[in-house]
N, C-alpha and C positions, 0 to 999 in steps of 0.2 A: 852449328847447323841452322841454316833458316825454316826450315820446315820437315815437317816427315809426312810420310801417307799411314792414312790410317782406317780401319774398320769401323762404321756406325752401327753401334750395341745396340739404341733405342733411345729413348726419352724416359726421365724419371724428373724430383723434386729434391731438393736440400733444402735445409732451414740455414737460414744466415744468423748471425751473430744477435739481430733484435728479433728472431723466432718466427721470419716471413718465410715463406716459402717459396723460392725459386726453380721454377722451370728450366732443367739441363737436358743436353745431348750428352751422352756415355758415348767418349771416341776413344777406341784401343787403338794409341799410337807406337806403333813398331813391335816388335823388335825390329829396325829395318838395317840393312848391312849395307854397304858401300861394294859397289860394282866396277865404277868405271870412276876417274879422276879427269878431266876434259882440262885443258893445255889448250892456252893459242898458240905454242907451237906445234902441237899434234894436231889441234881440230880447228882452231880458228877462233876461239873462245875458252872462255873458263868455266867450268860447269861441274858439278859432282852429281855421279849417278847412284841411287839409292833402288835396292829392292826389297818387298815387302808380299809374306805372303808364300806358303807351299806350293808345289807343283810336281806334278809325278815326274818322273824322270822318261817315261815311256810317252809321253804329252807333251816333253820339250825338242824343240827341233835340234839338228845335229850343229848349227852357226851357235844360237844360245847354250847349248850344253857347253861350247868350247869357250863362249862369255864370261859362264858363270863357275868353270873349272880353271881358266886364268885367276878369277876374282877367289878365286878360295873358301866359294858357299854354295849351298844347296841351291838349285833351281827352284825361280820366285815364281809365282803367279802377275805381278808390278813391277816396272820399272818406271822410273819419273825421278827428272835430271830438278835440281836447285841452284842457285842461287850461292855462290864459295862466299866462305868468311873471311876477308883478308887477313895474311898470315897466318892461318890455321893450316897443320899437314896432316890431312886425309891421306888414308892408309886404303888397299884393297882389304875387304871382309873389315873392316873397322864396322863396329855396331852402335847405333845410335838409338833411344827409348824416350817416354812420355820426361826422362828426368830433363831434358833441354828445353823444358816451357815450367813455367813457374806461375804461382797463383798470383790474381792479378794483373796476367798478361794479356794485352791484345791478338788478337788472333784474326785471321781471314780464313774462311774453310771454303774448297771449292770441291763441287761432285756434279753429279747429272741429277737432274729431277725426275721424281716418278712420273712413268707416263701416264696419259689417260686415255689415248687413243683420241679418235676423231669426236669432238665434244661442240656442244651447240655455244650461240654466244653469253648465253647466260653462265654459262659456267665458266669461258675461258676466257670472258672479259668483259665479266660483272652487270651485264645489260638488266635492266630492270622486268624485260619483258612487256607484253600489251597489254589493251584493258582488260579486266576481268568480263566489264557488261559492256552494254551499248551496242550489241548487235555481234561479239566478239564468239568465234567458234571453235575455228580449228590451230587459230597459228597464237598461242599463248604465249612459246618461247620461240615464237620468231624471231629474225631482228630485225625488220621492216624496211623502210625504204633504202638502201645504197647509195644510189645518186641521183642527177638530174636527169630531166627528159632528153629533148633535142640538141641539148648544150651545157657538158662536154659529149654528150651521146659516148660515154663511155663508165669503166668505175675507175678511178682514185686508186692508187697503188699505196699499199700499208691499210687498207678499208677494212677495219676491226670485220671479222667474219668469222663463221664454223671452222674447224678445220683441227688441226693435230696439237695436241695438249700436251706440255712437258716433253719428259725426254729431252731437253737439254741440258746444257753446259750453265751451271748456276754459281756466283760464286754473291757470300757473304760474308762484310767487311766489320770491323770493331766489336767483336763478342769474347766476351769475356770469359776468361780462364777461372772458375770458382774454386774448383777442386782438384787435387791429382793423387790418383793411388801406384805410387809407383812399383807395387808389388806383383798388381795384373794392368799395367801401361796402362790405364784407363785416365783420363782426363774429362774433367766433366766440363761443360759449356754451357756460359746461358745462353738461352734461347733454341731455337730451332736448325740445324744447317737440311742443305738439298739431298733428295735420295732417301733410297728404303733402309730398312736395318740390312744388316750385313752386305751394305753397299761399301763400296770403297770412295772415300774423299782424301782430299790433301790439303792437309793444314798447314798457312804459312806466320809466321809471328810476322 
């Protein structure tokens, strides 16, 4: 399997082999089942679909309930297509867990980042702000001039400004796999990935 999707537990610390302390992400990967097997002769490509994640039964529509009752599982909350391992045969309801990442591994995790709503420049792209003195009053965390006067008599498209923070599509490349408890699918990760706890990402090796 190239990846699974997985729940972000939180942020905690492990001590490494010389007694440092390493900053992790706790990501609970799977249990996720196998839904759909994607054929270029059925669909146009090759692709395997994985679901991860509860959902009432009264909360699934009538097309997905008939998805998830061909595939032989319970109704997900996720579905998110991967990436097949040549020569491997993927079964419907096959289940896949934290054991198919191994310590030491590289990893890429992608999720949404928290939002912050509409945020000035100083916060959404690091503006140092105005003077303190000098006759300075009301605009501290302005961000000052834009552009020119009479020429281009306009602003510059991409012109660093106020406006909406996060909430997107974030993905982070080479972090390292430190730990795995395959007892509660938990994988621990250095460093930081995108999103709040109990967000959903997808982890790809």
């Amino acid at each position: 399997m190239r990846g699974l999707i997985a729940k972000k537990m939180g942020m905690s610390q492990v001590f490494d082999e010389n007694g440092f302390a390493v900053p992790v992400t706790i990501l609970q990967a799977g249990p996720c089942r196998v839904t759909q097997v994607k054929t270029i002769d059925n669909d146009g490509y090759d692709a395997v679909q994985i679901a991860y994640g509860n959902k009432k039964d009264k909360n699934t529509n009538k097309p997905l309930k008939g998805h998830f009752k061909k595939a032989g599982v319970k109704p997900a909350s996720f579905l998110v297509e991967f990436d097949v391992v040549p020569g491997f045969d993927y079964k419907l309801g096959q289940v896949f867990n934290s054991s198919i990442f191994k310590q030491g591994d590289l990893v890429k995790v992608t999720g949404t980042s928290k939002g912050r709503g509409f945020s000035g420049v100083m916060k959404r792209h690091g503006f140092g702000g105005g003077p303190k003195t000098h006759g300075q009053r009301e605009h501290p965390r302005s961000a000052g001039s834009i552009g020119q006067a009479s020429d281009p008599s306009r602003v510059f498209k991409g012109m660093k400004m106020a406006g909406q923070y996060g909430n997107k599509k974030k993905t982070v490349e080479n972090l390292k796999v430190v730990k795995i408890d395959l007892e509660n699918n938990y994988i621990f990760i250095k460093g930081a990935v995108p999103g709040s706890n109990n967000g959903m990402v997808i982890v790809n090796k």
